[in-house]
N, C-alpha and C positions, 0 to 999 in steps of 0.2 A: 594572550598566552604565549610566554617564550619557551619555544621550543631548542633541542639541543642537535647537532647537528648528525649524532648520532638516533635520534628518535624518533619516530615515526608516527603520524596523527593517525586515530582509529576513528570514523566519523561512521557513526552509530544507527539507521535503519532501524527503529524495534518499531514492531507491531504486535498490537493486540485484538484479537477477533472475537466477541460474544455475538448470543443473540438480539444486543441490545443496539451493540453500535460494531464499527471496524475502527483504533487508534492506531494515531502515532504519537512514540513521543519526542516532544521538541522543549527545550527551554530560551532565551532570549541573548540577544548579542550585547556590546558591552555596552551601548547606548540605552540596553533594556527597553528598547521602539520595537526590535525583529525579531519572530521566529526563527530557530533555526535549530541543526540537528544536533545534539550532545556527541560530544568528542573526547577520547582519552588522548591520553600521550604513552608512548614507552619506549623503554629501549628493547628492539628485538632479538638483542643477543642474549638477553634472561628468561626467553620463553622458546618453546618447540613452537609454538604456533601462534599463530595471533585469536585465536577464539580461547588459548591458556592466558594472554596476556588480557584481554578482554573479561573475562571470570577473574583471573586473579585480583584487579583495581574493582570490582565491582561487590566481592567476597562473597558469601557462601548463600547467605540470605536472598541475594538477587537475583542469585546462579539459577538458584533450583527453581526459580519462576521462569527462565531464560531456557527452553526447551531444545529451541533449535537456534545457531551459529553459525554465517558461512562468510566466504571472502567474495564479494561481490563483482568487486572493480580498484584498481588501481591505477594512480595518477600522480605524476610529477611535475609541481611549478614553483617558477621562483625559490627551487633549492629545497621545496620539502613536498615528503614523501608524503600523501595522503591514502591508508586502505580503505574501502566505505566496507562494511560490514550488515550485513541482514541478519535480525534478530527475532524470534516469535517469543513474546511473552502470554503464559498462558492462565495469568491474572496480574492486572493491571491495577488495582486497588493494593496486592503486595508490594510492587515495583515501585517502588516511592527513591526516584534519586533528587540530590539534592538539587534544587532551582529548575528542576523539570516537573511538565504536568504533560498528560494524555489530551489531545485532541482528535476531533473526529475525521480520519480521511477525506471529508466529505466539505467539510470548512476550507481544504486548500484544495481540493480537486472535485469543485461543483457540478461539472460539465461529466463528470462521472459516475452517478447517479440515478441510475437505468432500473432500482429496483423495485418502483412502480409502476413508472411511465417514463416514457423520453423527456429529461429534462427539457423545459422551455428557453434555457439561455442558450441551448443547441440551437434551435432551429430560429427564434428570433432574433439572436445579436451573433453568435460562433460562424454559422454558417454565411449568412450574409456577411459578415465583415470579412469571413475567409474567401467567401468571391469574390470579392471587390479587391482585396489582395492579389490575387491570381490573373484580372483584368491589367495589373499594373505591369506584370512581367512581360517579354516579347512575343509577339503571338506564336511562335511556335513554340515555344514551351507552356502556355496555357492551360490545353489540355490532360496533359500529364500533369499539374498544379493541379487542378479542378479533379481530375482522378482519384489522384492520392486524398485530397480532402473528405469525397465521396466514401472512399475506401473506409477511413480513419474513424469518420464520425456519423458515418452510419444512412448518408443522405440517400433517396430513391430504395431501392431494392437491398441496399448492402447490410448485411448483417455486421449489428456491434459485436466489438471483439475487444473485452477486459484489459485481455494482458497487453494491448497496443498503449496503456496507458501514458507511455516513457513518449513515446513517438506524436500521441497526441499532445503534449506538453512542451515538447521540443516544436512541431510544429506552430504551434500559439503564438511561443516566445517567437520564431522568425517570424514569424508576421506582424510583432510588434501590437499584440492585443494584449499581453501579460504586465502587469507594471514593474517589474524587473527586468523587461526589454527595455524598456522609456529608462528606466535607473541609472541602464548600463549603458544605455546611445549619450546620456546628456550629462552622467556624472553628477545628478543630484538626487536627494533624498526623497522618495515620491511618500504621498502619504494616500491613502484608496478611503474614500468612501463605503460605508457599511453596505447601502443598496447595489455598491459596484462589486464586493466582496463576494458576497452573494451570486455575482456572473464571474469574474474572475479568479476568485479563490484568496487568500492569504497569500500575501507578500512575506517568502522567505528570505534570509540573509543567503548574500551572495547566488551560489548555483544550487544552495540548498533543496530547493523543488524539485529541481530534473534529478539530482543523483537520490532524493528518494522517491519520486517516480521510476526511476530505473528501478527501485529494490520494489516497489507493488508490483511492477510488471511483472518483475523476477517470481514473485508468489503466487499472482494470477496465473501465470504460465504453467510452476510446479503442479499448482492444486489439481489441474488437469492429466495430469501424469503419477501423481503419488499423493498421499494420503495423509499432508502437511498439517490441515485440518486439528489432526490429534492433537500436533502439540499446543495450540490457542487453545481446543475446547479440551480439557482431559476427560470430563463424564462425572458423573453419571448423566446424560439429557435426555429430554424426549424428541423424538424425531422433529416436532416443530418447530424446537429450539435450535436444531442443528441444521436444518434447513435455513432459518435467521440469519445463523452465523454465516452460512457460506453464502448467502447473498451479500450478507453486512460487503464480505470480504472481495467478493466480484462484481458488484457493482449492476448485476443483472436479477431480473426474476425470473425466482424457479416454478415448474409444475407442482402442486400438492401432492395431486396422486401420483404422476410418474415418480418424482422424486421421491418418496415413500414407498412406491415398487422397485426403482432400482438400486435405492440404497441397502435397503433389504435382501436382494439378490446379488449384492457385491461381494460380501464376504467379507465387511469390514470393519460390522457390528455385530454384538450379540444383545439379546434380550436381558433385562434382571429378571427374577423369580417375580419379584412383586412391583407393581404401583408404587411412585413416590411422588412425593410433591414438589415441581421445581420450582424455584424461586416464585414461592408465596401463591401460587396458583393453585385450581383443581389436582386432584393425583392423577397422575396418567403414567401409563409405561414408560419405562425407562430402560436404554441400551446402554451398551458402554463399547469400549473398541474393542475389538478381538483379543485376544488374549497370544502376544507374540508377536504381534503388528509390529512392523518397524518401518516408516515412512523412506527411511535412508535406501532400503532394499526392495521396498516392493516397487510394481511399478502399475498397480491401481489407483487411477484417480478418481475424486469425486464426481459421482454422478451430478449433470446439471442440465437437464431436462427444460428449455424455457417454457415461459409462461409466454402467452402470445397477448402482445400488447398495443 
């Protein structure tokens, strides 16, 4: 891609959240070997903003799937401007851009994955390979190594926390467990094993991983403050569904019942008159959001009650 020296690259964060899975989506670099994040170009002096410049290259049809837009992060190297942009799409089946498909969160961020039980490549390969990293530095910095690891990925008494997703990925890569660290130390082409995939996650092009782990972080953080939610699911669900999604999306398990008492008592939904059938199941009630909700202004977030695991 030549870009002009007037123009500025928009690298694209969308996400999409059901009760089925959490996406992102990616398409391939020019080798067509690597994931990596879709990118516009523009020139900024034709738009008030970069979320009109973003709608405008993507046109009307893509728009209206595209719920929520923000400016995440910006970065300048070797001469060009890059914005990363966070994107909620709130159907992923409409969203069809060209030489891009939906993947699952969970394909490049294994280790994150709490929604039933504590993944096993935590505690048998993460962990240990993160001690033995922390052994390697001077002994007075060890313990503060070992702390922070504790902290991050949950070892002994420390409670998992979603939104550190950015930080546990950043820490990986320094330690030289991610295969984009090995990429970038030796300057060749690494190729991962399916079984290793499965502990490490998908190898994306360049620093693609961290800047969109920074935008999950970005959403796990909101979901807890505002009521982002809406725009992935719009409605009509039943409570089980939407319970689904907000796990799909934080990477943790919820309570049934609390979470069904305190979503009820947020003020965030309301009831339909009648029974519907969601997606090809029994009929069960169904809510929808409130009627005037605007995630941008309120400052309720999802209730998220764990499950104790």
């Amino acid at each position: 891609m030549n870009i002009g020296h007037d123009q500025v690259e928009l690298r694209l964060s969308l996400i999409a959240g059901s009760h089925q899975d959490a996406r992102v989506l990616t398409t391939l670099d020019a080798s067509h070997r690597v994931r990596k994040l879709p990118t516009l170009v523009c020139d900024p002096g034709l738009f008030t903003s970069m979320e009109q410049a973003v709608r405008h290259q993507l046109g009307p049809t893509l728009s209206a799937t595209l719920q929520h837009l923000e400016q995440i992060q910006t970065s300048y190297q070797n001469g060009q401007l890059t914005i990363d942009m966070l994107g909620l799409v709130n159907d992923h089946e409409a969203f069809r851009l060209g030489a891009c498909d939906w993947w699952s969160v969970y394909e490049l961020f294994p280790w994150e994955d709490w929604r039933k039980r504590p993944p096993e490549v935590v505690s048998r390969t993460l962990l240990p390979a993160l001690d033995r990293w922390a052994e390697q530095l001077p002994k007075k910095m060890q313990q503060a190594r070992r702390n922070q690891i504790r902290q991050l990925f949950a070892s002994t008494d420390q409670k998992w926390a979603g939104e550190n997703l950015a930080q546990r990925h950043e820490l990986l890569y320094r330690a030289e467990l991610l295969p984009e660290a090995l990429r970038d130390r030796s300057g060749a082409a690494v190729s991962v094993r399916h079984h290793l995939i499965q502990v490490f996650g998908q190898t994306m092009w360049k620093s693609d991983r961290q800047h969109l782990a920074n935008a999950l972080s970005r959403l796990r953080q909101s979901l807890q403050t505002r009521p982002w939610l809406m725009a992935l699911v719009p409605g009509p669900f039943s409570l089980g569904n939407l319970q689904k999604s907000l796990e799909n999306l934080t990477g943790i398990g919820l309570h049934k019942q609390n979470f069904r008492r305190d979503i009820l008592r947020s003020g965030l939904i309301e009831m339909l008159d009648a029974p519907a059938v969601i997606s090809g199941g029994r009929p069960a009630q169904v809510y929808v959001w409130k009627k005037g909700l605007n995630p941008q202004i309120s400052h309720t977030g999802l209730p998220m009650p764990r499950r104790k695991i």
